[in-house]
C-alpha positions as CSV (number, residue, x, y, z in Angstrom):
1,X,146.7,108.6,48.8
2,X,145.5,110.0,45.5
3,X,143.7,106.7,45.0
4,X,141.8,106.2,48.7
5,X,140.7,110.2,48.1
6,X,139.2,108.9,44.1
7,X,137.3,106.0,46.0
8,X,136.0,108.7,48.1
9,X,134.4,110.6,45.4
10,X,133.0,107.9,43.8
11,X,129.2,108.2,43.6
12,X,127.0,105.6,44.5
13,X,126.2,104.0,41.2
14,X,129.5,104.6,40.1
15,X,130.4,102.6,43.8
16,X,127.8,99.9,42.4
17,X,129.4,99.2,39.2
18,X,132.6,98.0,41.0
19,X,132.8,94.6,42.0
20,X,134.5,95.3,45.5
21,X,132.4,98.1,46.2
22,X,129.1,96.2,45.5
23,X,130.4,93.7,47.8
24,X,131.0,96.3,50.6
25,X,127.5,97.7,50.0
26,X,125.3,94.5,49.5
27,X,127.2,93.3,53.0
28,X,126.5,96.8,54.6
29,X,122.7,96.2,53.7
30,X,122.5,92.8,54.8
31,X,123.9,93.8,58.2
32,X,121.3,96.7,58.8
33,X,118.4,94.2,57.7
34,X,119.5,91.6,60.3
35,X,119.8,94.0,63.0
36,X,116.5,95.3,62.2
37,X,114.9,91.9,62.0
38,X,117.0,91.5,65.4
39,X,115.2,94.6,66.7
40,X,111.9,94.0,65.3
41,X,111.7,90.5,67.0
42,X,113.1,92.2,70.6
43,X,109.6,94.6,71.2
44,X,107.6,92.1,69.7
45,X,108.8,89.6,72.5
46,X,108.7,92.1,75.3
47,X,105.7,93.6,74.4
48,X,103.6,90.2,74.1
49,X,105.7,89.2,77.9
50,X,104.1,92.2,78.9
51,X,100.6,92.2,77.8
52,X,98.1,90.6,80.0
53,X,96.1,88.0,78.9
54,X,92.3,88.3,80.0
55,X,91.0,85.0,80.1
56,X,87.5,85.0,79.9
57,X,86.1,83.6,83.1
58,X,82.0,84.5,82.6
59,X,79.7,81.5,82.1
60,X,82.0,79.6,84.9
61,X,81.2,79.2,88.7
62,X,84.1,81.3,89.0
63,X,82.2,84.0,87.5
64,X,79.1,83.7,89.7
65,X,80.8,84.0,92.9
66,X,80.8,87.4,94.5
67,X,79.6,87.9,97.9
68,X,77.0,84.9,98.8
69,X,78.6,82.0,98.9
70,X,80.0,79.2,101.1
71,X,83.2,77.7,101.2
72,X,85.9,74.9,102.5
73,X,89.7,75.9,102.5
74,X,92.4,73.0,102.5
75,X,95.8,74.8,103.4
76,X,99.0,72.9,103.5
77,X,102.0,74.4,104.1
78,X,104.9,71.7,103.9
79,X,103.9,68.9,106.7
80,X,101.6,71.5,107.7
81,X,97.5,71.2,107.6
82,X,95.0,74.1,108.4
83,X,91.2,74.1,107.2
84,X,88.9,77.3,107.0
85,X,85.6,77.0,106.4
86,X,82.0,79.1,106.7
87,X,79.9,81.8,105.0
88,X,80.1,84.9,103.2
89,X,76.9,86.9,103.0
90,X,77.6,90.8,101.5
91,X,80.6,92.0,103.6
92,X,79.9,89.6,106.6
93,X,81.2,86.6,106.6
94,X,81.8,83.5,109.3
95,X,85.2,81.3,109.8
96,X,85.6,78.3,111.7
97,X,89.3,77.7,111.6
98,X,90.2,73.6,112.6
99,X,93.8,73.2,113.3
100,X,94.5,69.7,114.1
101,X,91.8,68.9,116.9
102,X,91.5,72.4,117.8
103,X,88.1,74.5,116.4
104,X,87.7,77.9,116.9
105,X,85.1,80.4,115.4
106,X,85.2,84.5,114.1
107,X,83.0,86.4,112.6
108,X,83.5,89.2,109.9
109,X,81.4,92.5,110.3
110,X,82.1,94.4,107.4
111,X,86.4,95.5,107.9
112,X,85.9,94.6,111.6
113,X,86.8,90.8,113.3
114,X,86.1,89.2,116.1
115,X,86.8,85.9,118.0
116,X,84.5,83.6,119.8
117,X,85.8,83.7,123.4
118,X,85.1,80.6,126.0
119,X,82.1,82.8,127.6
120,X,80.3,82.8,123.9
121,X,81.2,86.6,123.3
122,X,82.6,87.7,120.4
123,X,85.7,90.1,120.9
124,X,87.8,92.1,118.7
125,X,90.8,90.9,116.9
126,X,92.4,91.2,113.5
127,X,92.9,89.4,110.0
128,X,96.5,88.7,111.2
129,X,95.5,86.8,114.1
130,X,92.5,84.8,111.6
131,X,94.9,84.0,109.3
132,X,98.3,83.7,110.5
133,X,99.6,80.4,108.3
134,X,98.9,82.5,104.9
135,X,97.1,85.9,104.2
136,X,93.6,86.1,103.4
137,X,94.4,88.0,100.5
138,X,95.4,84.6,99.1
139,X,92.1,83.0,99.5
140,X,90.4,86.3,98.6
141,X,88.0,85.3,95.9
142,X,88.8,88.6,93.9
143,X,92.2,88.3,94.2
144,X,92.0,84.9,92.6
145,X,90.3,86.4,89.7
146,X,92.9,88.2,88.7
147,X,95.4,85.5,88.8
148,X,93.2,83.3,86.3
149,X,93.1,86.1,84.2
150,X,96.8,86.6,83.9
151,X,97.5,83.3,83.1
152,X,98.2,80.7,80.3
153,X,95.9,78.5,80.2
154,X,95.8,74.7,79.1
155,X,93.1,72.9,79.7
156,X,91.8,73.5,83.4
157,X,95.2,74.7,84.4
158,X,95.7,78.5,84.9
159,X,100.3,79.1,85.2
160,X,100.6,82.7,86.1
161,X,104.6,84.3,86.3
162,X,105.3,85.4,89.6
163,X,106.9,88.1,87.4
164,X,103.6,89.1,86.6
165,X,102.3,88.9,90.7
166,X,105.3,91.0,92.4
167,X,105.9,94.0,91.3
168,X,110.2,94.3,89.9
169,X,110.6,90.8,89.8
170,X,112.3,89.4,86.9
171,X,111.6,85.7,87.6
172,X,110.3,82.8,85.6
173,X,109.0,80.9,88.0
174,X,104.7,80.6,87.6
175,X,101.6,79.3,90.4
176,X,99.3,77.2,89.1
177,X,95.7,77.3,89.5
178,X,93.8,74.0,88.8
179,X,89.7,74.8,88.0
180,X,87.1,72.0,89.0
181,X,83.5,73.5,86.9
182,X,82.1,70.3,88.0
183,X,82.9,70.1,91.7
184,X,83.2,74.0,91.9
185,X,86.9,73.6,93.2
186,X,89.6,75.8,93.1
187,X,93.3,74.1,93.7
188,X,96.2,76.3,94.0
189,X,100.0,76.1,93.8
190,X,101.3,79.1,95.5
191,X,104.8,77.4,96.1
192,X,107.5,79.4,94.1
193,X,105.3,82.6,94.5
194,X,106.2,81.8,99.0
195,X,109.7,81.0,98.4
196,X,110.2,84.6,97.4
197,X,109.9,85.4,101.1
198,X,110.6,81.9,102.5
199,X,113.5,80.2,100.3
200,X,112.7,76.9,103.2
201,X,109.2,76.7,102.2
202,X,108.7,73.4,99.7
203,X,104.9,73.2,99.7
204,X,102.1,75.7,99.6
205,X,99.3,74.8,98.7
206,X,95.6,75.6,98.8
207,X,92.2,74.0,98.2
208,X,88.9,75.6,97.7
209,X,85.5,74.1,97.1
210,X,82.4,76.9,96.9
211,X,78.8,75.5,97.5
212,X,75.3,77.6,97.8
213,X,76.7,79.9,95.4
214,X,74.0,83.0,95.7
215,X,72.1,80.6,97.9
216,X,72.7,82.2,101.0
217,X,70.4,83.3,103.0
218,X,72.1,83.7,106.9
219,X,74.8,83.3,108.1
220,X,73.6,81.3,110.9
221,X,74.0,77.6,111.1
C-alpha cells in the first residue's frame, strides 16, 4: 500500500525518469493523438458529405434556358413510353402529350391548365392530370439546375446522392444526369431516386432536347 500511495506522489518528471512510467505516459499520449487524428478525420468527412458542390453551369445551353424555349421529352418508365413536347414563352407554355397513337394538347396560362376538348375548347384541368406518368417538377428546367449543381461531375456526367434530393435520407444511391452541349440534350437517370416510392420500378428515365432557345416568338404553330 505504502508503495502504490509513493507512485502516486510522484511528480511528472520524476514519473518520466522511470522506465515503466514513461512507458505508461508515451502510450497514454499516443492514444489521445490517434483518437484525435480519428476525430479530426470524422468532421472533415461529414462536413465535405455535406457541403454542396456548385458546379458552374454559365457559358452552357443549360445556362441560357429560362423561360423561351422549346422542347422534346422522351419518358420511359420500365416498358413504358410517353413523349411531351411544345413551347414555353414567359409563364405560358404549350404541351402536346403522344402516348402510343394517342395525341392530345394543353395549354399553360401562367399556374392555370387546360385541355383541348373534341369541340376545340380549351377547359380546365390540372398538372396531375398533364402529367400523370411522372411530375413535372422532374422535367422542370429549374429544378434540373439544381441537381447539376449538386453533383460530381466527370466528364458530361452529373451523379447527384438521393441523399442529397430527399430530405432524412441516409442513402447512397445517386441519378445521373448525362449533358449533350452540342445537341442541347439533357438525359436523365431518375431510377434509384423512384424506387424510393416504387421499390417495382427498374427504369426511369428521361430525355430532353431544347431548340429555339430565346428564339421564341408565339406560341402558336
Amino acid at each position: 500500500m505504502e508503495e502504490k500511495n509513493a507512485k502516486k506522489k510522484l511528480s511528472l518528471k520524476e514519473r518520466w525518469k522511470d522506465k515503466r512510467e514513461r512507458a505508461k505516459i508515451e502510450l497514454m499520449l499516443y492514444g489521445i493523438f490517434f483518437l484525435v487524428i480519428i476525430i479530426f478525420a470524422r468532421i472533415s468527412s461529414s462536413m465535405s458529405t455535406n457541403i454542396p458542390k456548385d458546379n458552374d453551369i454559365n457559358n452552357t445551353f443549360i445556362d441560357e434556358i429560362t423561360d423561351n424555349y422549346q422542347y422534346d421529352i422522351d419518358i420511359t418508365i420500365d416498358n413504358n413510353k410517353y413523349k411531351y413536347s411544345g413551347k414555353k414563352l414567359g409563364n405560358n407554355m404549350s404541351i402536346t402529350r403522344i402516348v402510343g397513337t394517342k395525341e392530345e394538347y394543353f395549354y399553360q396560362m401562367n399556374d392555370k391548365y387546360y385541355i383541348l376538348d373534341t369541340k376545340g375548347n380549351y377547359i380546365l384541368t390540372t398538372a396531375e392530370d398533364i402529367y400523370p406518368y411522372i411530375e413535372y417538377r422532374y422535367l422542370n428546367i429549374n429544378n434540373i439546375k439544381q441537381f447539376i449543381k449538386l453533383g460530381t461531375k466527370n466528364d458530361t456526367v452529373y451523379s447527384v446522392k438521393v441523399s442529397d434530393i430527399v430530405l432524412n435520407n441516409n442513402s447512397a444511391d445517386t441519378i445521373t444526369l448525362t449533358v449533350n452541349e452540342e445537341d442541347k440534350n439533357i438525359q436523365i437517370d431518375y431510377t434509384n431516386l423512384f424506387k424510393i416510392d416504387n421499390s417495382n420500378i427498374n427504369k426511369a428515365e428521361v430525355n430532353i432536347k431544347y431548340s429555339n432557345i430565346n428564339s421564341i416568338n408565339s406560341l402558336e404553330e
